[in-house]
N, C-alpha and C positions, 0 to 999 in steps of 0.2 A: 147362669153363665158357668159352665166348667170351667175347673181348675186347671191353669197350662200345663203342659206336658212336653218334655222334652226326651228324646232316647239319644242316647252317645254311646255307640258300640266298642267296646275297646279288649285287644287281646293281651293278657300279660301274663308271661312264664313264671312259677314260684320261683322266687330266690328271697334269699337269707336276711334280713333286718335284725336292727335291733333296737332298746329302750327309747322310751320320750324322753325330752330333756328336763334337767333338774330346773327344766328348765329346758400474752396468751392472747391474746387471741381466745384464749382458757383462761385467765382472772376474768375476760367478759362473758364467760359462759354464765349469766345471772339468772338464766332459766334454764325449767325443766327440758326446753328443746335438746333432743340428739343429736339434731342433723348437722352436719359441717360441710361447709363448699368446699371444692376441692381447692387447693390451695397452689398446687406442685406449680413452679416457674411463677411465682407472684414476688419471690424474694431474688435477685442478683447484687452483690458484693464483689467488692472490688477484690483481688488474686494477691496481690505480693506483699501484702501483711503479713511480718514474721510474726506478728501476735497470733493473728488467724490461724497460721501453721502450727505455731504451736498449740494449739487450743486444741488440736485432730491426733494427739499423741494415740496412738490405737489404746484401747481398754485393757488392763490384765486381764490374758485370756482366763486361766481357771476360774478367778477370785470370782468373776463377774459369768462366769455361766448362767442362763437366767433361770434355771430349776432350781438356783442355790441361795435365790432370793425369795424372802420368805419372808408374809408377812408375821409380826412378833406375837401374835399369841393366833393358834390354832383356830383356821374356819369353823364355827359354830352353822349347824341348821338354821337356816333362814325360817323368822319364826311369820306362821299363815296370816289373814287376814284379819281374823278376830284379834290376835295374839297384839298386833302393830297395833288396832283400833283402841284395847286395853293399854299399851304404851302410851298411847298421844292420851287420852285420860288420864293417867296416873302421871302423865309430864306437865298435864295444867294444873291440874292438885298440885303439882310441887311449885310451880309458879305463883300459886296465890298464897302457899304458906311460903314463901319467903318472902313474897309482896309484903305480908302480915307482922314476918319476926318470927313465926311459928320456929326458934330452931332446932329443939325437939325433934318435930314431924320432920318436919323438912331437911335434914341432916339423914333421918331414915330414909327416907323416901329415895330420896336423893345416891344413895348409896345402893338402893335396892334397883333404881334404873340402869345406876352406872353396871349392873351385874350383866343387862338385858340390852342395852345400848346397842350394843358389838354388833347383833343380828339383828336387829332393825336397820341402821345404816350412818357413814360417818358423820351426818347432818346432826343426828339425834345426840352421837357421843359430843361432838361440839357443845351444845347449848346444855346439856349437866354440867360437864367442865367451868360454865359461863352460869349457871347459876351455882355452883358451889362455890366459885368467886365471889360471888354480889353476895348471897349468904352471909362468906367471911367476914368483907368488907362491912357490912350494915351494924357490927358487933362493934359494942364498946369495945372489949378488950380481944384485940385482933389478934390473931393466931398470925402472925405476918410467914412462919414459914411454910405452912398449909398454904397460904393465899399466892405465895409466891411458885410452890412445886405446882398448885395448880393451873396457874397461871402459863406452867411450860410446859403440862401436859395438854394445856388447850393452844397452845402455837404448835405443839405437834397433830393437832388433829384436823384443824382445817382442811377446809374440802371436803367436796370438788370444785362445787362453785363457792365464789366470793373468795377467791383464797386469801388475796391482799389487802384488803377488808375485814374480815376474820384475824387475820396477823396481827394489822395496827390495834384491832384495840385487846386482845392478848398483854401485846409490847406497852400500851395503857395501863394496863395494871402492873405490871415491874414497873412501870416508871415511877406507879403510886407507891410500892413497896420500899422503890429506890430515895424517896422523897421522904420516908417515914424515919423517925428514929428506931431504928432495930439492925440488930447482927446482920439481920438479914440484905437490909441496904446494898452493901457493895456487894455482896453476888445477884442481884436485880439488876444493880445499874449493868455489871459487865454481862450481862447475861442479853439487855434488854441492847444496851448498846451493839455488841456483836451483831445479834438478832438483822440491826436496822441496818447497819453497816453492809451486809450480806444481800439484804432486800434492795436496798438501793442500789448493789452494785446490778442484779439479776432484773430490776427494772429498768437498768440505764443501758443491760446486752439486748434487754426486748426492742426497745428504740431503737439502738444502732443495726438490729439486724432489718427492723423497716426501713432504716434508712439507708440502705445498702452499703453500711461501713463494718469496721472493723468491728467485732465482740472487746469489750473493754479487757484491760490486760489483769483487772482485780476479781474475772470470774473463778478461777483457778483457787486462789483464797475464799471467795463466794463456796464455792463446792467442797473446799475443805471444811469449812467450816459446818456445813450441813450434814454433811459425813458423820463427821464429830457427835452429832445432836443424834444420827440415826432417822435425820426426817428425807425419808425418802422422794416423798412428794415434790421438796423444791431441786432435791437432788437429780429428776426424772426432769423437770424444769429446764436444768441447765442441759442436761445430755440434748436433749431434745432441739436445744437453741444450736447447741453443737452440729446436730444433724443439720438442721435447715442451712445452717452458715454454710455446713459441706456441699449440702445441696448448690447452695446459690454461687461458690465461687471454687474454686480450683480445686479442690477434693469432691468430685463427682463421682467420683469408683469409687471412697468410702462411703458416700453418702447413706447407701441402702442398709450396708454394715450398723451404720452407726444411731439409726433408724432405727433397727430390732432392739438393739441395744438399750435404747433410749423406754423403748415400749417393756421392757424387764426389769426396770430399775425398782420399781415400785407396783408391786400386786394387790396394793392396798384397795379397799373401795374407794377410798377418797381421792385415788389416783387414776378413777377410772375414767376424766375425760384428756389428761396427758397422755396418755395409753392409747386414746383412742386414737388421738389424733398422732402419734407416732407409725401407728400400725399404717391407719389412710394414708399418711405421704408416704411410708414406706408402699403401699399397695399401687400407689399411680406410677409412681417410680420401676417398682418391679415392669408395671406393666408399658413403660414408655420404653421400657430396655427389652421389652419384646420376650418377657417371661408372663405367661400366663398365669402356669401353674402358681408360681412366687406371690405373682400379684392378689391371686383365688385365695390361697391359703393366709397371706397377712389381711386382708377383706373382710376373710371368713371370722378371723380373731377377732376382729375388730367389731367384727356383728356380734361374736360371744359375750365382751365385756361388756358392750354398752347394752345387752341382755340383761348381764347381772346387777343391774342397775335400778333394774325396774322391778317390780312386784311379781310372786311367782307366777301369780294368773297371766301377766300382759308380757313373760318373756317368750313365748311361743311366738308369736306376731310382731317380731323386733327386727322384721328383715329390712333390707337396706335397701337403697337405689344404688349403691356401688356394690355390692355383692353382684345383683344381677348384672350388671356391665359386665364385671371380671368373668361374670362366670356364662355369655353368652362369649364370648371372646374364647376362653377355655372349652367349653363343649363345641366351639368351630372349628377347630382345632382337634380337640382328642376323642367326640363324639358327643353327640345327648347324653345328660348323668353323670359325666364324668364333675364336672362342680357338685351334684348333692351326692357322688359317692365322699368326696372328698371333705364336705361340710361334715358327713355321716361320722366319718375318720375323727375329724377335729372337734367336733362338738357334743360327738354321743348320739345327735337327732339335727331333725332337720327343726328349721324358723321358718316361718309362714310371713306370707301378709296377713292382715284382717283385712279382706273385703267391705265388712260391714261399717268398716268408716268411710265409704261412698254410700251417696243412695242414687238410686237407678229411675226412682220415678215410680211409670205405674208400670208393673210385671219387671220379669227381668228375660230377656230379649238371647237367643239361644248362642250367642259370641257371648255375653257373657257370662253362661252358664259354663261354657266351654271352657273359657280360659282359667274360672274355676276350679274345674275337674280336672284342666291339666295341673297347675300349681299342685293340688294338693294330692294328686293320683298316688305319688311315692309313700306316702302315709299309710298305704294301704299295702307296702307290700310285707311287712310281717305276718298280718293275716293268710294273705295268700301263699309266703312259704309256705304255716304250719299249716293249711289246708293242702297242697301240695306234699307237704311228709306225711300227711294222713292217706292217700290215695298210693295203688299199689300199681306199681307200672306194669305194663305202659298205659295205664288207664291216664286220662284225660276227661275233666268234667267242665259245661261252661253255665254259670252262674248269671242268675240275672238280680239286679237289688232295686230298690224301689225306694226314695225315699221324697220327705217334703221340705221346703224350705221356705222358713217364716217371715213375716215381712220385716223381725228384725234380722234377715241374714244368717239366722243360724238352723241347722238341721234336725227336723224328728221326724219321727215315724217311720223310721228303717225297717224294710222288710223282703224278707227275699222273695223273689218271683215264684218259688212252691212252697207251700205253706207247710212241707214236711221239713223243710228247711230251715225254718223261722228260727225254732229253738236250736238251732246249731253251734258248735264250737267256733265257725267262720261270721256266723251271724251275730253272734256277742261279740265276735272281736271288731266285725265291721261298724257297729253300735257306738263301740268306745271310739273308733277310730273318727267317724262321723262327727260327734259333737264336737271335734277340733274346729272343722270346716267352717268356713263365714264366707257367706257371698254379701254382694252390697244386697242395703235394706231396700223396699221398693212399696208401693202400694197395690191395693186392690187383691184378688183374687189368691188364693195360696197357688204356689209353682212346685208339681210335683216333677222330681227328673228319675230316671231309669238308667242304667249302664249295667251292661254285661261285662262279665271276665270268663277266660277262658284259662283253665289252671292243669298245668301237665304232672303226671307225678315224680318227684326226685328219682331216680336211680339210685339202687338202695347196694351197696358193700355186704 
């Protein structure tokens, strides 16, 4: 039985590309899931609450620009696959010498992850924080102000998920500090006290905005006080509740404002599902007020962070189900492309789907080879610029490529249709561009596809 074969002719002019990419509702985010329903008009509140009003005081415009919010110590290179593998090993060797008493090693260790933490992700800095605690703690002779600073450098670091969870037992150890004889005592207790004070007022505005009442009048205090501490996360929290209230009741025209806003507060990783989810309701909202573009562009963000979430391998393939809405909405409107010029803008490159998390059965059937090749057609136009600046006008060449696709969905044996061609500049660069692609897995026979391009050459100054 030969192998299937499929041709899809397709003509495309060189233009310009460029690089790949570097790539609550949220206290129950408890898993690795992305996805969020849309939410927009699930909250309505009641209008003539002077608390409410005042709650929507517009932001200091300068202070709060959001380029001017930064997270506190400088992005570090996200470190590869091997590099995390050798983390989580060196994070349960520190687990079992503290298990042990080891505090020697484990004081080292410990110290040597905390260096490495950053660019792994904010899960990892959480639980060194949380063992250098139990560490302290398990000591006759306790270091009570060690176990107390650490204690509030690990209520600054929670998140993303479990935030409120993560908190309480933080706030458990100042309690135990607070309980101990030492100096340290009464800055534990007011430390630990404030802390719950704040949390509770921020879990009693989440209630009342399900309940479509008023936001409690001690949020304002709540966000001073987080202010104070520098924790942006619970501070993106309250903006954020801020928005929906504006959303659900009488500040409609700030809403969308106050939305971005909300999505700025905090750039941290561990703030990247309040982000997200600020971006999404600002994105449905743009798009209920019959702004496309708005909507494309907060969508597109919102597919970027919860990109950098994931590991560098699986952030190519983080595309959304709300990206493509906004952005079949926007290209009805401003033409085909106009959304992945704009992703291109905002992100550097474009996101994919990964096909190859469907499977198709046996073979794969030429609609879905198709809608394959359309998805990921744009990938290939850097290639075809520099082949097009390579041709001298008005010269015009058309290219034929050949390749297989395996039954797990991914592509090899690329090769151009003349074999003088093979070792090409266009041909290396279609190679690299290719092993992006994923179709769904399928069984039985290998599926070879074929598609022509037709490439004009730039008009040269």
């Amino acid at each position: 039985m030969r192998a299937g074969l499929f041709f899809l002719a397709m003509v495309m002019g060189g233009c310009a590309s460029h690089h790949l990419p570097p790539g609550n509702e949220l206290e129950h985010a408890d898993t690795n899931d992305e996805s969020e329903p849309n939410t927009v008009d699930q909250s309505k509140m009641p209008t003539q609450s002077q608390e409410l009003a005042k709650a929507f005081e517009p932001p200091p415009a300068p202070a709060v620009a959001p380029k001017q919010v930064q997270p506190e110590r400088p992005k570090e290179p996200d470190l590869d696959a091997q590099a995390r593998a050798d983390f989580k090993t060196r994070l349960d060797e520190a687990k079992r010498m503290v298990a042990r008493n080891d505090v020697e090693s484990a004081t080292q260790m410990l110290g040597s992850l905390a260096e490495d933490a950053d660019r792994v992700g904010p899960t990892e800095v959480t639980q060194v924080f949380e063992l250098q605690v139990k560490l302290g703690l398990q000591q006759k002779e306790k270091d009570w102000r060690t176990i107390r600073k650490s204690a509030e450098h690990w209520l600054g670091s929670c998140g993303p998920e479990k935030i409120d969870a993560c908190r309480a037992k933080a706030q458990g150890v100042l309690a135990k500090v607070a309980s101990a004889k030492t100096p340290e005592a009464a800055a534990a207790k007011a430390r630990g006290a404030a802390e719950k004070n704040a949390d509770r007022c921020l879990h009693d505005a989440e209630v009342s905005l399900r309940a479509h009442a008023p936001l409690p009048g001690c949020l304002e205090a709540a966000a001073g006080h987080y202010k104070h501490h520098a924790d942006r996360l619970m501070s993106a929290r309250i903006a954020l509740l801020k928005a929906q209230a504006a959303a659900a009741g009488d500040k409609k025209d700030r809403a969308l404002e106050l939305y971005v806003f909300a999505s700025n507060v905090c750039e941290e990783q561990r703030c990247g599902a309040v982000r997200r989810r600020a971006l999404k309701l600002a994105g449905w909202l743009a798009l209920e007020n019959g702004d496309p573009a708005q909507a494309a562009k907060l969508m597109i963000e919102e597919m970027g962070v919860g990109a950098e979430r994931l590991p560098v391998e699986k952030r190519r393939y983080a595309r959304t189900p709300e990206v493509d809405k906004v952005c079949a909405v926007l290209d009805g409107r401003d033409g085909p492309g106009a959304c992945r010029k704009l992703e291109k803008q905002l992100l550097g490159d474009y996101i994919f789907k990964d096909f190859s998390v469907q499977k198709a059965g046996a073979g794969l059937a030429a609609d879905t080879v198709r809608t394959v090749n359309e998805h990921y057609n744009i990938s290939l136009q850097e290639c075809l610029a520099a082949e097009a600046g390579r041709l001298v006008p008005p010269a015009y060449e058309t290219y034929e490529v050949q390749w297989m696709v395996g039954n797990d969905g991914r592509v090899d044996q690329v090769h151009m249709g003349k074999k003088t061609q093979d070792e090409t500049e266009l041909a290396m660069c279609l190679r690299r561009v290719f092993a992006v692609w994923r179709y769904p897995r399928y069984e039985g026979e290998a599926q070879h596809v074929q598609q022509s391009f037709t490439v004009s050459a730039h008009q040269r100054r």
